[in-house]
LUMNU-678756 format. One record per residue: x, y, z of N, C-alpha, C in turn; residue in three letters. Coordinates in Angstrom, 2 decimals. Layout:
((X, Y, Z), (X, Y, Z), (X, Y, Z), "ALA") ...
***
This chain:
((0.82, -1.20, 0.00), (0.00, 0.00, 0.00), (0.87, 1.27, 0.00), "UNK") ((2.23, 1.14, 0.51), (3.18, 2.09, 0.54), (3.63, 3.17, -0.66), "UNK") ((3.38, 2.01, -1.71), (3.70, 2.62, -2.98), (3.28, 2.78, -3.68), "UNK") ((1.87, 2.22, -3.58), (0.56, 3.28, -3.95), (0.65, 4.14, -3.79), "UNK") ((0.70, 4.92, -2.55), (0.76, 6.11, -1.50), (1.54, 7.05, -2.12), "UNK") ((3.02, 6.54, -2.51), (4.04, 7.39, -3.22), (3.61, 7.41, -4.71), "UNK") ((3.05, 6.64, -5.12), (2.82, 6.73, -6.46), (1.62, 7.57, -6.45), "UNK") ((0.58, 7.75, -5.86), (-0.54, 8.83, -5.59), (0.17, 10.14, -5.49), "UNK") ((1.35, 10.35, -4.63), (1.92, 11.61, -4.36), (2.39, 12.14, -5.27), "UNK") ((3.28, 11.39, -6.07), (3.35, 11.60, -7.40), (2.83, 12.48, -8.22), "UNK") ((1.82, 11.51, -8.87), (1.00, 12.15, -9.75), (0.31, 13.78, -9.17), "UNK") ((-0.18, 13.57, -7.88), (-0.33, 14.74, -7.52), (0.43, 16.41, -7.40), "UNK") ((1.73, 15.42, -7.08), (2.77, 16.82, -6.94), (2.97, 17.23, -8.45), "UNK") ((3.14, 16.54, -9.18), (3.37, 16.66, -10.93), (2.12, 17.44, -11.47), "UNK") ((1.05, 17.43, -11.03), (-0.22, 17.82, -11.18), (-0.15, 19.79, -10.94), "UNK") ((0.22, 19.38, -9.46), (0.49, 20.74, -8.88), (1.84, 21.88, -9.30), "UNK") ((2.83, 20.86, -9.93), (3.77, 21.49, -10.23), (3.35, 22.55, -11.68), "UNK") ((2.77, 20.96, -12.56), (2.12, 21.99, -14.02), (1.07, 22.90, -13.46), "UNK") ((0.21, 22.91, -12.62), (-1.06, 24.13, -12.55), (-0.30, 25.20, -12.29), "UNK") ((0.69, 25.10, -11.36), (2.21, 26.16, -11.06), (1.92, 26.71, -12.44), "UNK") ((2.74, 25.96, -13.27), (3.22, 26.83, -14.45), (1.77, 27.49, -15.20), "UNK") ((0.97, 26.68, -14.91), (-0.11, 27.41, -15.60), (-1.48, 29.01, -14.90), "UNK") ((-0.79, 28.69, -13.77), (-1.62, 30.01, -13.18), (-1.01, 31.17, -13.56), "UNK") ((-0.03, 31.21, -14.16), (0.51, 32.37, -14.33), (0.71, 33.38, -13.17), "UNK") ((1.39, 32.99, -11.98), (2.02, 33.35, -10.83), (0.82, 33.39, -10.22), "UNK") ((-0.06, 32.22, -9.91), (-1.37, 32.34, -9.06), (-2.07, 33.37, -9.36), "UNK") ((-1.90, 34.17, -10.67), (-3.22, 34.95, -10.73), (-4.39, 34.22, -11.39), "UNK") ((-4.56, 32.85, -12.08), (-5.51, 32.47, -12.47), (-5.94, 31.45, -11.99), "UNK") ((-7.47, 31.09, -11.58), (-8.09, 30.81, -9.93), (-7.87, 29.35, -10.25), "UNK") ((-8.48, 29.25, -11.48), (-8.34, 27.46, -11.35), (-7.39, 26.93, -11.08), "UNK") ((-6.11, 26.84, -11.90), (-4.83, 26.41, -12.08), (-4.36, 26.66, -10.13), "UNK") ((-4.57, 27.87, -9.65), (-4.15, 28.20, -8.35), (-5.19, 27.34, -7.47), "UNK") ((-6.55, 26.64, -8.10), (-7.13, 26.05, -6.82), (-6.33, 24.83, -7.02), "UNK") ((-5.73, 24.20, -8.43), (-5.23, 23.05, -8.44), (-3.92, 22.77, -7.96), "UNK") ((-3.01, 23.67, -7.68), (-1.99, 23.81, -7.30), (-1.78, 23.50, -6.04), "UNK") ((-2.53, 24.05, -4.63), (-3.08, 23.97, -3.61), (-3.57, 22.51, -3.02), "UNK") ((-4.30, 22.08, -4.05), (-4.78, 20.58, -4.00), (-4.28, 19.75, -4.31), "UNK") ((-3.42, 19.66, -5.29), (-2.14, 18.82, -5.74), (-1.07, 18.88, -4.59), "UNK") ((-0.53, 19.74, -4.47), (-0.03, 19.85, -3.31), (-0.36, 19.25, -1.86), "UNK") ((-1.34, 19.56, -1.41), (-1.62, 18.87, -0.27), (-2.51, 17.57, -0.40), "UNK") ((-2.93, 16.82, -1.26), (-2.65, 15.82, -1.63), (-1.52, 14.83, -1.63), "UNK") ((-0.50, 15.39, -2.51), (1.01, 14.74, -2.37), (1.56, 14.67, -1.26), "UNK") ((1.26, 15.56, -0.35), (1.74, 15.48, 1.32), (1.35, 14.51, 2.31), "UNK") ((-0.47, 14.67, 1.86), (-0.95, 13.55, 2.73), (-0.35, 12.24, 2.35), "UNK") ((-0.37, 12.06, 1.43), (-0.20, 10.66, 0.93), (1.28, 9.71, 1.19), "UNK") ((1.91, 11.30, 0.82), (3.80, 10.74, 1.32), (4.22, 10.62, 2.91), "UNK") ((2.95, 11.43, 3.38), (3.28, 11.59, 5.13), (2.27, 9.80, 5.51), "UNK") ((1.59, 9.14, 4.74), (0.90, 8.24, 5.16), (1.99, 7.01, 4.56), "UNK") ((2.57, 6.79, 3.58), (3.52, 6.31, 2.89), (4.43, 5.79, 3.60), "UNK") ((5.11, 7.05, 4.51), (6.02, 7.31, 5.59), (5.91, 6.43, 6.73), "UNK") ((4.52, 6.32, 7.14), (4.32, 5.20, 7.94), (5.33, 3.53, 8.10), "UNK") ((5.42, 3.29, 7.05), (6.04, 2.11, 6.51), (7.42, 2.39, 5.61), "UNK") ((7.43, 3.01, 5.02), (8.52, 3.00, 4.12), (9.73, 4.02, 4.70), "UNK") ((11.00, 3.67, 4.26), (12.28, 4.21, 4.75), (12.36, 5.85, 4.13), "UNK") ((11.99, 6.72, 4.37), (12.28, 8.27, 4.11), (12.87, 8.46, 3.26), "UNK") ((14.42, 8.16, 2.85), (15.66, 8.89, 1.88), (14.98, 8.23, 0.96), "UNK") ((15.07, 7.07, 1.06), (14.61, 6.44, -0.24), (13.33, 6.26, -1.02), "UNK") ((12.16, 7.16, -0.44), (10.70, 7.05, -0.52), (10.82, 8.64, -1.16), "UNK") ((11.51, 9.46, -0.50), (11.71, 11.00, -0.79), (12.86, 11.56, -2.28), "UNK") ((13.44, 10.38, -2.03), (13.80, 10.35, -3.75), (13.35, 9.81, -4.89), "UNK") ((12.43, 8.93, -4.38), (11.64, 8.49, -5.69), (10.41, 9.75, -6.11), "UNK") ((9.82, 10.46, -4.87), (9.14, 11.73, -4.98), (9.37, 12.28, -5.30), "UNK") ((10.36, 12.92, -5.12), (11.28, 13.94, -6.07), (11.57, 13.41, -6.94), "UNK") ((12.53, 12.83, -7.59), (13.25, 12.08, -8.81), (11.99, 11.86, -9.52), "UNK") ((11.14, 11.06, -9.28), (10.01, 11.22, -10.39), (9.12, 12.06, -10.62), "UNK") ((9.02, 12.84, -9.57), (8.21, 14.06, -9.74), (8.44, 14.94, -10.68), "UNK") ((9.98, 15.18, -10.31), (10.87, 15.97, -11.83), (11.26, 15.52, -12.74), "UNK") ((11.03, 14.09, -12.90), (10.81, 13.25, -14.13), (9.27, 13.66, -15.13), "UNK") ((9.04, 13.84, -14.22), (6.93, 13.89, -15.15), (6.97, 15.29, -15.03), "UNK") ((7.41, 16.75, -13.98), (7.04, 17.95, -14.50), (7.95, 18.42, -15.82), "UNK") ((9.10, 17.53, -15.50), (9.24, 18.05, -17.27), (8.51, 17.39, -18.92), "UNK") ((8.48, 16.54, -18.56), (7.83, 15.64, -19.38), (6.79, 16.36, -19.46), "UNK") ((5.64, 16.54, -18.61), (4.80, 17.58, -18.70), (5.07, 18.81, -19.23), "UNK") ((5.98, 19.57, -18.65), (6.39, 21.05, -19.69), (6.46, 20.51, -20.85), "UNK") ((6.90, 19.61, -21.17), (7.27, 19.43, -22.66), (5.97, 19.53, -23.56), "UNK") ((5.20, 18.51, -22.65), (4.33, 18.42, -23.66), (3.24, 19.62, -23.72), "UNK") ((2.84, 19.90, -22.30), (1.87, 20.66, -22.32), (2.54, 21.96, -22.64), "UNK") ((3.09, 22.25, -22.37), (3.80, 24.15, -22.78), (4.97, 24.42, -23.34), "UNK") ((5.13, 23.08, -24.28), (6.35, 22.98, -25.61), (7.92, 23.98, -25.30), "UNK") ((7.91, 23.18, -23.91), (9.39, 23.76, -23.16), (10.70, 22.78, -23.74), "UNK") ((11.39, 23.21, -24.13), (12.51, 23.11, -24.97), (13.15, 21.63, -24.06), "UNK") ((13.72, 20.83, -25.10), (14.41, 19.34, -24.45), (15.99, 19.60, -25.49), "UNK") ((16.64, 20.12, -24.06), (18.32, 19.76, -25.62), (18.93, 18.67, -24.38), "UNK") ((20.28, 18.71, -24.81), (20.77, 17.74, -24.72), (21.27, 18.07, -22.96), "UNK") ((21.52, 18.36, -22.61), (22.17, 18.67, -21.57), (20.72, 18.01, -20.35), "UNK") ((19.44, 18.38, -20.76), (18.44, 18.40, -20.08), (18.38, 16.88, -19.92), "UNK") ((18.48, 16.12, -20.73), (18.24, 14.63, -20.77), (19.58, 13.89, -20.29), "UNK") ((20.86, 14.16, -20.33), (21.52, 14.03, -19.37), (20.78, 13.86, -18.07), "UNK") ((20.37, 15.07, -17.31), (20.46, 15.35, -15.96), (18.89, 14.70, -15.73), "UNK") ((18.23, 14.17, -16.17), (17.13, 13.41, -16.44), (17.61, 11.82, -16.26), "UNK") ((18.39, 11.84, -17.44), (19.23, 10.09, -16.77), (20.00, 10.20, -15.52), "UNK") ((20.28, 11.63, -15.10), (20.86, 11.47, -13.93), (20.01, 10.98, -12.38), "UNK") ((19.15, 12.09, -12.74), (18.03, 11.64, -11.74), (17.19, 10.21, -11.68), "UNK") ((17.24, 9.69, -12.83), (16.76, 8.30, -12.62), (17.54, 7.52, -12.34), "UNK") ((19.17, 7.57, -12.62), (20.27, 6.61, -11.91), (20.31, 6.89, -10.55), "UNK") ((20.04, 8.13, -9.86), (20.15, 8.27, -8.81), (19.10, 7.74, -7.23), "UNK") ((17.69, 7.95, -8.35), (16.59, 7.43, -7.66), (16.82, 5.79, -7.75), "UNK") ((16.90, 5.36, -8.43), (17.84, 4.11, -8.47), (18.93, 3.13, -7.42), "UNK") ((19.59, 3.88, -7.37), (20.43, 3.84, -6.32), (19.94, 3.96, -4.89), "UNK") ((19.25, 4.72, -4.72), (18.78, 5.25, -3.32), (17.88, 3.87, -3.19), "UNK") ((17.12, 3.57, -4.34), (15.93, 2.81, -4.00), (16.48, 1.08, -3.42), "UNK") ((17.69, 1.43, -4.30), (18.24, -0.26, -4.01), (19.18, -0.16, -2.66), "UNK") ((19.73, 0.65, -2.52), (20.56, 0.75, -1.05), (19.64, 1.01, 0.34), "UNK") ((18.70, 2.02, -0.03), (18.00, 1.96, 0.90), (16.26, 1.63, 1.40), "UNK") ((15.85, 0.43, 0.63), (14.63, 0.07, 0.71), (13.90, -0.94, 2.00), "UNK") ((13.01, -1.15, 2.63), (12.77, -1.88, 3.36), (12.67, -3.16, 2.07), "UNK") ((13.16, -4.72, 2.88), (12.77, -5.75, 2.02), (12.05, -6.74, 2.32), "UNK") 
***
């Protein structure tokens, strides 16, 4: 159920990250009610997650994939530029979440 939990947070924080880009600095209501709710969504879920699962390594897969999908998302939804350097540090973050996940996982 743990990683449900993180995988719920996920999607949510990625959710909240694009309404970010799309309120246009919280002046536009929807995008800013979704932002809010994505957000504390992703919290509940990672603070319930937390219950069971080891922190470093639950908090890098949150992050690490989170900023895996808000760019992926920029990309697609608001045709934000992919060069080369970006996808580097993209494989970086997934070797890294990687790592964390295998060194430090409950088994």
């Amino acid at each position: 159920m743990g990683f449900v939990l993180v995988a719920g947070a996920i999607v949510s924080e990625v959710i909240g990250t694009l309404a970010l880009r799309a309120s246009y600095g919280l002046s536009r209501l929807g995008p800013s009610v979704l932002v809010v709710v994505g957000y504390a969504a992703a919290f509940v879920m990672l603070a319930q997650a937390l219950k069971t699962l080891n922190v470093g390594p639950v908090y890098a897969i949150w992050s690490g994939v989170g900023t895996v999908g808000a760019f992926v998302g920029g990309v697609l939804l608001f045709d934000e530029p992919v060069k080369p350097a970006t996808l580097i540090g993209i494989a970086l973050v997934i070797i890294g979440v990687a790592v964390m996940y295998l060194g430090g996982m409950k088994h």
